[in-house]
N, CA, C and O of each residue as an XYZ file, in Angstrom:
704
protein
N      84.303     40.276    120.561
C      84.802     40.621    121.868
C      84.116     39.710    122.883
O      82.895     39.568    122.959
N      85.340     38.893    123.925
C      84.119     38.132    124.701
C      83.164     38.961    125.814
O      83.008     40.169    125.995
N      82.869     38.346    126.158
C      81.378     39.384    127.484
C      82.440     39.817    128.746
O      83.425     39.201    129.153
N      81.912     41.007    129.171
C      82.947     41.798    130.055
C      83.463     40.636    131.030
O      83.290     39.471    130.670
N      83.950     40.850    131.980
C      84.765     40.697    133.118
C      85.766     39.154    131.947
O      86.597     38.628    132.688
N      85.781     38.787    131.145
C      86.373     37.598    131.689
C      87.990     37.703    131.687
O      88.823     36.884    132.076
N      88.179     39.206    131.019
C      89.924     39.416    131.407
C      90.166     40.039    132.933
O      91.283     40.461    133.231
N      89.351     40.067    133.638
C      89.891     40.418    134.832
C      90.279     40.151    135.415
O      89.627     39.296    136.014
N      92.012     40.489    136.169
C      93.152     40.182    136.591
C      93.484     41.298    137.832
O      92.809     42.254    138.216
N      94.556     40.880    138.217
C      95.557     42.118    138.889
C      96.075     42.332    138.432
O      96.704     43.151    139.102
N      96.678     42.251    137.179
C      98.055     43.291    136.751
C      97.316     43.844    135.150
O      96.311     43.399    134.595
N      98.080     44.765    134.786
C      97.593     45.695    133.606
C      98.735     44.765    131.879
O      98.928     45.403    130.844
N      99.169     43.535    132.047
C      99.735     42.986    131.280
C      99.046     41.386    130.890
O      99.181     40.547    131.781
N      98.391     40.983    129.728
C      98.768     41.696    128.572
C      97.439     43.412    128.627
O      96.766     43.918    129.525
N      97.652     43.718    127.220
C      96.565     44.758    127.009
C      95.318     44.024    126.824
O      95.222     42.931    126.266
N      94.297     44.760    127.377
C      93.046     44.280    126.782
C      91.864     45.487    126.738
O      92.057     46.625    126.308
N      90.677     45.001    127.250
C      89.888     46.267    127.129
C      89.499     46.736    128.174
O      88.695     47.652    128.000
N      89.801     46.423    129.573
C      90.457     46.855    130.512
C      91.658     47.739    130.752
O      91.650     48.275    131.860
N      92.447     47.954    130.157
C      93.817     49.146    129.809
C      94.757     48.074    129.334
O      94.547     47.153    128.544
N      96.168     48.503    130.195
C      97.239     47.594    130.271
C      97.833     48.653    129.001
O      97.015     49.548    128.788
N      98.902     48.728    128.241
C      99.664     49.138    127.824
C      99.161     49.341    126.517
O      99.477     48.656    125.544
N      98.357     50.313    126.511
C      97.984     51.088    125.101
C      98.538     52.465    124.681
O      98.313     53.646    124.947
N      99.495     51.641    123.782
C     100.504     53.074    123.476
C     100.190     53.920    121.945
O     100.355     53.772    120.734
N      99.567     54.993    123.040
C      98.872     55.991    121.592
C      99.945     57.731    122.023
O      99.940     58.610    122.885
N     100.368     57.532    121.333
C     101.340     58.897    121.218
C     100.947     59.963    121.161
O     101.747     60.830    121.514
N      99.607     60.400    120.715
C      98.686     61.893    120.869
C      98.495     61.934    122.274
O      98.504     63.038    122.817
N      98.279     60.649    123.121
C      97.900     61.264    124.158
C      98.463     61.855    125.544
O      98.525     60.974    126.402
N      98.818     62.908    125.907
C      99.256     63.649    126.628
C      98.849     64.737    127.751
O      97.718     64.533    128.194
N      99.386     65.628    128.200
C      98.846     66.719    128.788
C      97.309     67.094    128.276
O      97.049     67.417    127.117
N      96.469     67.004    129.209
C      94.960     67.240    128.371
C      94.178     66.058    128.223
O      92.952     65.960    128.181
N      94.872     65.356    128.166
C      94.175     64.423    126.929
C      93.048     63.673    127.755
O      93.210     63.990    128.934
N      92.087     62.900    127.637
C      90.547     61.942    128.124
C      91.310     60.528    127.715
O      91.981     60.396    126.691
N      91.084     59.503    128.701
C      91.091     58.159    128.166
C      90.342     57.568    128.961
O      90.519     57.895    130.135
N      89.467     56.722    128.750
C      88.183     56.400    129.307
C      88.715     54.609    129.123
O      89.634     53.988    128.588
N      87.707     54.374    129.791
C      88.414     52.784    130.388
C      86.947     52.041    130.804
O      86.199     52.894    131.283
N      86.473     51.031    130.772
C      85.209     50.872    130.705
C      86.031     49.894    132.430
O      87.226     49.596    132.440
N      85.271     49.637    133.415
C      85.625     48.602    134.338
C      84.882     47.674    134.493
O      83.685     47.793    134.758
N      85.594     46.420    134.325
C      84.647     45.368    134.131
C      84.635     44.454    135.799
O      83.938     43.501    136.149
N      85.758     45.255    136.589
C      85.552     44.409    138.291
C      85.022     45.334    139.290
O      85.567     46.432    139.398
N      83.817     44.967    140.193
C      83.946     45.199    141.099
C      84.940     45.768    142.215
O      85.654     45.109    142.970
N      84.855     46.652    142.159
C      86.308     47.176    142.966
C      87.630     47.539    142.605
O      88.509     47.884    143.396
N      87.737     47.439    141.285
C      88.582     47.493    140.003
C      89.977     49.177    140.688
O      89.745     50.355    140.960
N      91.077     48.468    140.689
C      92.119     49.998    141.133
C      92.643     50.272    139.935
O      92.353     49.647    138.915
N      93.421     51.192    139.991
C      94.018     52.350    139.176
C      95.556     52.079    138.824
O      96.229     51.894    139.839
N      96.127     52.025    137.860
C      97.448     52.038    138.161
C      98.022     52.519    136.694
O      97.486     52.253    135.618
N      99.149     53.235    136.870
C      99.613     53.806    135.867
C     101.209     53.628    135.742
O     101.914     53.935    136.704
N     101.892     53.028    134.311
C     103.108     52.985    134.412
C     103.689     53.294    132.738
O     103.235     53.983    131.824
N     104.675     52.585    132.843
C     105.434     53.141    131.121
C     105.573     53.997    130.715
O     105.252     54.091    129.531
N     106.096     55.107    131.353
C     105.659     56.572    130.442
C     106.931     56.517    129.484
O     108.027     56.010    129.725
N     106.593     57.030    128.580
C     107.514     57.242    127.242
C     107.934     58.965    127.266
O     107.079     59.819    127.499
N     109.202     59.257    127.021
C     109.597     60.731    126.622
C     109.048     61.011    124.785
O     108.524     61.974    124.226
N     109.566     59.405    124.218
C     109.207     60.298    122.817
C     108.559     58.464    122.377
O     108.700     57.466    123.084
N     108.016     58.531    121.307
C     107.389     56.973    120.399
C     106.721     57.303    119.462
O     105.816     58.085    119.168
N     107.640     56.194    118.840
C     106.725     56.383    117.252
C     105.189     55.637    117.428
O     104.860     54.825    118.293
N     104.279     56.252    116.195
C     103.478     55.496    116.284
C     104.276     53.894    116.031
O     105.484     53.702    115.891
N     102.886     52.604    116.030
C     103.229     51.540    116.007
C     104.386     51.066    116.862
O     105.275     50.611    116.143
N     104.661     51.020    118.088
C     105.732     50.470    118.919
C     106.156     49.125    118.224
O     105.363     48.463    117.554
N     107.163     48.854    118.385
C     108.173     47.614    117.413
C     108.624     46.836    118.415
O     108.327     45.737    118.883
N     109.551     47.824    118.664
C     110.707     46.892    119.875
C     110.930     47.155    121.308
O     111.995     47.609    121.727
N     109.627     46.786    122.278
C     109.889     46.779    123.605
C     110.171     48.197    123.977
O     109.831     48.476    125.127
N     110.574     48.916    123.458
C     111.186     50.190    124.024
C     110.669     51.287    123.284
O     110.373     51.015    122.120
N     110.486     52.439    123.651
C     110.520     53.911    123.170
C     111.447     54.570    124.185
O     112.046     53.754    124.886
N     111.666     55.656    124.392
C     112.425     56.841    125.043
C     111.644     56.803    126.090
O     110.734     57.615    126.255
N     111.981     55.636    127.094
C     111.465     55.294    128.373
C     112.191     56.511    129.402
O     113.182     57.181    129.111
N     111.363     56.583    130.723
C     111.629     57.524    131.695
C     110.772     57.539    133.039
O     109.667     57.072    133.315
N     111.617     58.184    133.688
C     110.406     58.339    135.210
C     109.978     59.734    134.803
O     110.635     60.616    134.249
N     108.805     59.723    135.182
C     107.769     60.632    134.834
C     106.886     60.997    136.159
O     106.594     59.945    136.729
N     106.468     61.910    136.702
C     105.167     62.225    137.905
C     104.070     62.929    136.630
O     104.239     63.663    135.657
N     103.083     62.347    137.170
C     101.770     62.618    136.612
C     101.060     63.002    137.667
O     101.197     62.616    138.827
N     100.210     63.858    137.194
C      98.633     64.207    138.062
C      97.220     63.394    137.249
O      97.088     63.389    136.025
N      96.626     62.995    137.837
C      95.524     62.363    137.120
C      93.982     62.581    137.635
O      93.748     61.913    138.643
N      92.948     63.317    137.196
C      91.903     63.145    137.671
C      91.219     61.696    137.051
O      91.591     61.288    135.951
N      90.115     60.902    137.906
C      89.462     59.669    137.655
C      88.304     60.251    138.667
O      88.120     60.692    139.801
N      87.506     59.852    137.129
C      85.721     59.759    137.366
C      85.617     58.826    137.252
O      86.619     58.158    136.995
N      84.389     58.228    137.367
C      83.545     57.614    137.670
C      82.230     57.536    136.360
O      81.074     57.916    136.545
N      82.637     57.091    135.368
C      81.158     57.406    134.370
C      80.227     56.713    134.570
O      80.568     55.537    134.695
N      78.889     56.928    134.691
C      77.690     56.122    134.688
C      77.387     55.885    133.233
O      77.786     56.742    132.444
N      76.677     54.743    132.728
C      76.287     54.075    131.491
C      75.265     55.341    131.706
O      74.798     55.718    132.781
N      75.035     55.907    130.385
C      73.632     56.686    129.803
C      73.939     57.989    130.595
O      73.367     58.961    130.100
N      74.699     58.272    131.708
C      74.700     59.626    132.071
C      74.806     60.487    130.867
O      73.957     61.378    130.839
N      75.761     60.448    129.703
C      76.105     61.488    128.777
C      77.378     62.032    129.153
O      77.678     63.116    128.653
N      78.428     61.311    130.183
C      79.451     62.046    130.568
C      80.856     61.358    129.752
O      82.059     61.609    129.821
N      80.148     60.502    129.063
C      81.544     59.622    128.717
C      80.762     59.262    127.366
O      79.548     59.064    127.324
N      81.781     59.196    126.072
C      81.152     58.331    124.761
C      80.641     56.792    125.261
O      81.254     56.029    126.008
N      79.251     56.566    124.577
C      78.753     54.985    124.420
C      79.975     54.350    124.727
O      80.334     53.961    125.839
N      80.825     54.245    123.246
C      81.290     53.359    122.819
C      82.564     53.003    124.813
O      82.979     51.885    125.120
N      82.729     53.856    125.381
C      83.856     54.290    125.839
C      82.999     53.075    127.349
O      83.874     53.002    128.211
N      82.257     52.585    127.628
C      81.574     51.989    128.507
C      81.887     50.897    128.376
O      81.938     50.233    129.411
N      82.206     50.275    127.178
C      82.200     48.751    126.768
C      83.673     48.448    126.082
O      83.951     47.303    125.724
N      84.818     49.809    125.882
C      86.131     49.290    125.334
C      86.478     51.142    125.002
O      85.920     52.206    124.734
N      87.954     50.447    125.290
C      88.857     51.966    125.469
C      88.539     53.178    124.685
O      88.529     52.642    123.577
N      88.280     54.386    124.455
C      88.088     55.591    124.068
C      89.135     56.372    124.418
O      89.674     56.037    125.473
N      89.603     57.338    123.844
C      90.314     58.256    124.246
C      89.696     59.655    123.503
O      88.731     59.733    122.742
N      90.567     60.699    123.978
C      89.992     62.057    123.683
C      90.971     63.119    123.680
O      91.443     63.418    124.777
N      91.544     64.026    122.199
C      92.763     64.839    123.063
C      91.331     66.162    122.327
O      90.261     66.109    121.721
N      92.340     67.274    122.955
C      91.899     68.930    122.392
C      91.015     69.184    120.900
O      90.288     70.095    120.502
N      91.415     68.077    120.402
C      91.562     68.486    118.149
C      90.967     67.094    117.970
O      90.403     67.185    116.880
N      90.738     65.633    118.508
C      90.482     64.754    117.970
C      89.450     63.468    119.214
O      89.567     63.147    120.397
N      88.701     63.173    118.313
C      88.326     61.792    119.137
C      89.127     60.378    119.143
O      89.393     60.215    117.952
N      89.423     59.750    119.551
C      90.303     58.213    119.407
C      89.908     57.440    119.799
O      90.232     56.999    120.902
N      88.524     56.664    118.613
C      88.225     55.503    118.775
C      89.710     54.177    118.589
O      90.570     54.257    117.712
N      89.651     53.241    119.494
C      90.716     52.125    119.853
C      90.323     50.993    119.294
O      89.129     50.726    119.427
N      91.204     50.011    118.513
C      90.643     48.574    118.451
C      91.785     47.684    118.781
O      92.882     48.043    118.352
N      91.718     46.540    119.496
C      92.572     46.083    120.192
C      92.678     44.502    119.232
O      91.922     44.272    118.289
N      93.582     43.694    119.629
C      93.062     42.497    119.394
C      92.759     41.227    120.280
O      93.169     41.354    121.434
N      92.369     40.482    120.106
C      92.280     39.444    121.727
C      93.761     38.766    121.910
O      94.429     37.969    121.252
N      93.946     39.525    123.201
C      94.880     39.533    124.144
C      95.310     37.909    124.058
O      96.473     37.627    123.770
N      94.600     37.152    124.245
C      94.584     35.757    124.367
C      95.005     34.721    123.461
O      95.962     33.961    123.607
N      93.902     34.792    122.181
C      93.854     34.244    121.156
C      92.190     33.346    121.577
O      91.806     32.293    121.068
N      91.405     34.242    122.723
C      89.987     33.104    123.510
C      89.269     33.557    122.112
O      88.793     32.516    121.659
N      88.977     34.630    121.229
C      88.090     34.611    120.962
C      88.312     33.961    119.348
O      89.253     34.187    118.588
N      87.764     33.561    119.244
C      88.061     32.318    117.414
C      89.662     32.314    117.337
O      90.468     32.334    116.407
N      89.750     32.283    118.607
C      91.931     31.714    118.147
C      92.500     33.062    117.760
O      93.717     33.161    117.598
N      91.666     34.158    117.592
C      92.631     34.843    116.796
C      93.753     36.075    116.899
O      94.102     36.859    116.017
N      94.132     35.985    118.083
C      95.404     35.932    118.608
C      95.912     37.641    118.258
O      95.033     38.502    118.267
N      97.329     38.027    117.969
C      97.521     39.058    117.688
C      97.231     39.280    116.189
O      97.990     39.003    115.260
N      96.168     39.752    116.124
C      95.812     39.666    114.559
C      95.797     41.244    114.505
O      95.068     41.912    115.238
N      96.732     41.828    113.501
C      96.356     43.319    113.124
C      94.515     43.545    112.717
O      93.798     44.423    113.197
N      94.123     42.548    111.787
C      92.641     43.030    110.916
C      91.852     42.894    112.188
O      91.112     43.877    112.239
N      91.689     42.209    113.125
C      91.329     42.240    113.596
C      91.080     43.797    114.619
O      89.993     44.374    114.646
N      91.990     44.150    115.194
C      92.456     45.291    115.800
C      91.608     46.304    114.681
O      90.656     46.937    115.137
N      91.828     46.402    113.748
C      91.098     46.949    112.946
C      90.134     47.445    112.633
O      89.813     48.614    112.419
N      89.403     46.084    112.587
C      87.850     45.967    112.139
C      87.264     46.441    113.401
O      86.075     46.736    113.286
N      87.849     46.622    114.771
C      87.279     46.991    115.751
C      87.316     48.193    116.328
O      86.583     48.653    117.204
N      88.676     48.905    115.493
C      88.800     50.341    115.283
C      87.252     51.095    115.171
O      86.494     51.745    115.891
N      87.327     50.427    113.427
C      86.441     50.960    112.930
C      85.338     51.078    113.199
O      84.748     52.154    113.102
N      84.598     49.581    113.753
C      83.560     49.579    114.583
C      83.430     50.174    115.555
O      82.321     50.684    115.715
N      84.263     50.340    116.413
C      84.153     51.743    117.615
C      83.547     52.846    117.020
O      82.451     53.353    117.258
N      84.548     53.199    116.083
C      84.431     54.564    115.498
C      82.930     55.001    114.809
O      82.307     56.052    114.953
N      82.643     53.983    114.135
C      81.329     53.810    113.567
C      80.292     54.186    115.033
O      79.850     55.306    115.287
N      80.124     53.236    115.663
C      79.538     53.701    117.241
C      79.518     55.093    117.561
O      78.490     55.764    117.651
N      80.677     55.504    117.728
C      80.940     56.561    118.206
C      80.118     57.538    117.116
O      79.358     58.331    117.672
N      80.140     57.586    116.086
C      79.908     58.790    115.257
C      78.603     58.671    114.913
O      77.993     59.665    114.519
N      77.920     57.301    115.024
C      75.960     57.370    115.089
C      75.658     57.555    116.513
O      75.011     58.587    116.693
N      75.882     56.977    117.457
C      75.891     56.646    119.113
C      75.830     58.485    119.793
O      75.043     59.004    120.586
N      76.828     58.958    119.175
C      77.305     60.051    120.252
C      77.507     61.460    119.185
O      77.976     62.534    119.562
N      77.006     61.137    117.711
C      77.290     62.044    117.264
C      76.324     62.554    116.296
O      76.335     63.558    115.585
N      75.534     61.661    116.443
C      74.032     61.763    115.487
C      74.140     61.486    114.001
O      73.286     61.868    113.201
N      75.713     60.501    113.516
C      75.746     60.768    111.568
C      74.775     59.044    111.636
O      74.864     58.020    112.313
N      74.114     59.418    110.785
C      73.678     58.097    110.292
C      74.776     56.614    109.754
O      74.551     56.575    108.544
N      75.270     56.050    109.908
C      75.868     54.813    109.831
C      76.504     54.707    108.456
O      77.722     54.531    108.422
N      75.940     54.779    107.507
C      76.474     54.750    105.831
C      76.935     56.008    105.787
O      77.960     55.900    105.113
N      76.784     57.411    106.161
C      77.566     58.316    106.115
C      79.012     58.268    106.768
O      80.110     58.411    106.230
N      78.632     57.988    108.280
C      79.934     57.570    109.099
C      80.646     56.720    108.911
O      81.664     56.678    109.602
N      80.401     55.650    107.863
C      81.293     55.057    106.943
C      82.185     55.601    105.963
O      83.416     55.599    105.958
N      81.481     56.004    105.245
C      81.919     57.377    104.020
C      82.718     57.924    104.531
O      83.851     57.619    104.158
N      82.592     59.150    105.784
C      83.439     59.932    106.261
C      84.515     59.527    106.674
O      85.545     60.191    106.562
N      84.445     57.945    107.423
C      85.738     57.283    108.345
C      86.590     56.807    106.873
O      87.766     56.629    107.192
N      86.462     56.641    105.934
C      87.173     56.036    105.179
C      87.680     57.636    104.211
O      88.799     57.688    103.700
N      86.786     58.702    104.103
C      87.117     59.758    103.475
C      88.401     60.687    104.595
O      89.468     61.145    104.187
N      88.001     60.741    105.701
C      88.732     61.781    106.218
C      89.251     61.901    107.738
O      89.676     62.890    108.335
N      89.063     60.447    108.210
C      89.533     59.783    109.319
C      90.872     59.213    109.348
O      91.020     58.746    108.218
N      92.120     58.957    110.148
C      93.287     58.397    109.816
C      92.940     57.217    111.025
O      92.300     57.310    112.072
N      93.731     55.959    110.328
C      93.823     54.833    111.294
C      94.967     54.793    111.348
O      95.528     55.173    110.320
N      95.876     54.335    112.514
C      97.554     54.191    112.598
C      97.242     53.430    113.544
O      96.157     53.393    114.125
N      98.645     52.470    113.835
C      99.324     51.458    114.146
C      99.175     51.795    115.551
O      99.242     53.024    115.566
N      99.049     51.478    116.462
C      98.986     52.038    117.885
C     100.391     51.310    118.653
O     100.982     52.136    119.348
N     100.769     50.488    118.655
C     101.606     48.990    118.873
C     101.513     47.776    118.422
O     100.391     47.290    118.277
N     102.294     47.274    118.210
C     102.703     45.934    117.246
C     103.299     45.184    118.298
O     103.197     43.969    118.127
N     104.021     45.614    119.566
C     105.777     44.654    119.860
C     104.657     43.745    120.999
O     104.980     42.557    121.010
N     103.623     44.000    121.794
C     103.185     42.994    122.914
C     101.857     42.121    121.922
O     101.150     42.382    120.950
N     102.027     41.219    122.668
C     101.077     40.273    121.697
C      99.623     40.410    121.877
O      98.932     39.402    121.722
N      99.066     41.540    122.189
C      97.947     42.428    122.160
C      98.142     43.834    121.162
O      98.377     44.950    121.626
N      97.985     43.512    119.630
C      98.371     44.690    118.447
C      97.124     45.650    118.775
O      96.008     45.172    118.975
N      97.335     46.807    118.811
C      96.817     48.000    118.581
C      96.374     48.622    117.436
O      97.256     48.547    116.581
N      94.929     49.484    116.854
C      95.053     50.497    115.884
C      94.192     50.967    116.629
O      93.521     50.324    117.436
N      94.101     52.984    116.262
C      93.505     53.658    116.586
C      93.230     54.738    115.453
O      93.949     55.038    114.500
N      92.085     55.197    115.794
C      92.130     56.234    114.488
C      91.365     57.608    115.154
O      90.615     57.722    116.123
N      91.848     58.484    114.288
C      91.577     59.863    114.513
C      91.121     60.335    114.276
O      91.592     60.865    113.270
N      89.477     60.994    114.706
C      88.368     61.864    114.148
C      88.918     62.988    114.022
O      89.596     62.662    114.996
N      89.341     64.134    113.739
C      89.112     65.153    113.538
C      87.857     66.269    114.164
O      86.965     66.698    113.432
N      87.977     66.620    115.582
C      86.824     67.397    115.661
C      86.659     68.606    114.937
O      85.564     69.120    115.164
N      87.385     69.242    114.131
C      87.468     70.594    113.193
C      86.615     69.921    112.566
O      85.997     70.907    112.164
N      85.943     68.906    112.056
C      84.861     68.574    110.723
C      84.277     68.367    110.976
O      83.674     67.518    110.320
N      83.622     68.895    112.357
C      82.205     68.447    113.571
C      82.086     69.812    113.598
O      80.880     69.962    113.405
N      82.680     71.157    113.741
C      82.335     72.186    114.215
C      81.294     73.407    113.279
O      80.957     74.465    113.809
């Protein structure tokens, strides 16, 4: 991942780790998505809402619509404890039943060329997730391996913008 700010733009297109169009289908009414800001003065903006989408977006479109939302936005401080680690330095999300560590791929192709690469997206899933579950959850690292590969799901988040998506799904029922 390169060092923060250097995707910072005005518009939310392509995706990166800044937001821009991360289409995860759990998340809804309820749901936490945490956003690390890498500008000074950094605004808010929200668009695309989908009525229905499969995981993995394909083709430009899902069951697009106008939508009104309500949105609360905090403010997390690094080390307060109000937001996951991992969620300071690249996207996190959070619904009712699950955690959703994100792995993106470089938007660009700046970092070793490597462009919309699914493994990539991947390997950074996982590495979130890994974070997340020693960082914020106390499992030791070779366990939270074990477990992410025993009883964690990874899915396709989007495929169709040339920023590929995976995300995967902790299960908080196997924390309680």
């Amino acid at each position: 991942m390169p060092p923060l700010g250097t995707h910072a733009r005005d518009r939310s297109d392509p995706t990166d780790w800044g937001g821009g169009t991360i289409d995860i289908r759990l998340l809804g009414d309820g749901s936490t998505f945490s956003l690390p800001v890498h500008t000074e003065g950094a605004l808010f903006s929200v668009g695309d809402p989908h009525h229905a989408m499969g995981d993995g977006e394909v083709a430009l479109t899902a069951m697009e619509g106008s939508l009104r939302g309500t949105f609360r936005l905090t403010v997390c401080k690094k080390g307060a404890g109000d937001a996951p680690s991992v969620a300071h330095r690249y996207p996190f999300a959070e619904t009712a039943d699950a955690w959703i560590p994100i792995g993106l791929s470089d938007p660009d192709g700046s970092a070793d060329g490597q462009g919309s690469d699914l493994d990539v997206a991947m390997r950074t899933a996982v590495v979130n997730a890994l974070d997340f579950l020693e960082q914020d959850r106390g499992m030791d690292r070779a366990t939270a391996y074990a477990y992410l590969s025993a009883a964690a799901d990874f899915t396709l988040s989007q495929v169709v913008d040339r920023t590929v998506g995976v995300h995967g799904v902790i299960r908080k029922a196997h924390f309680s």
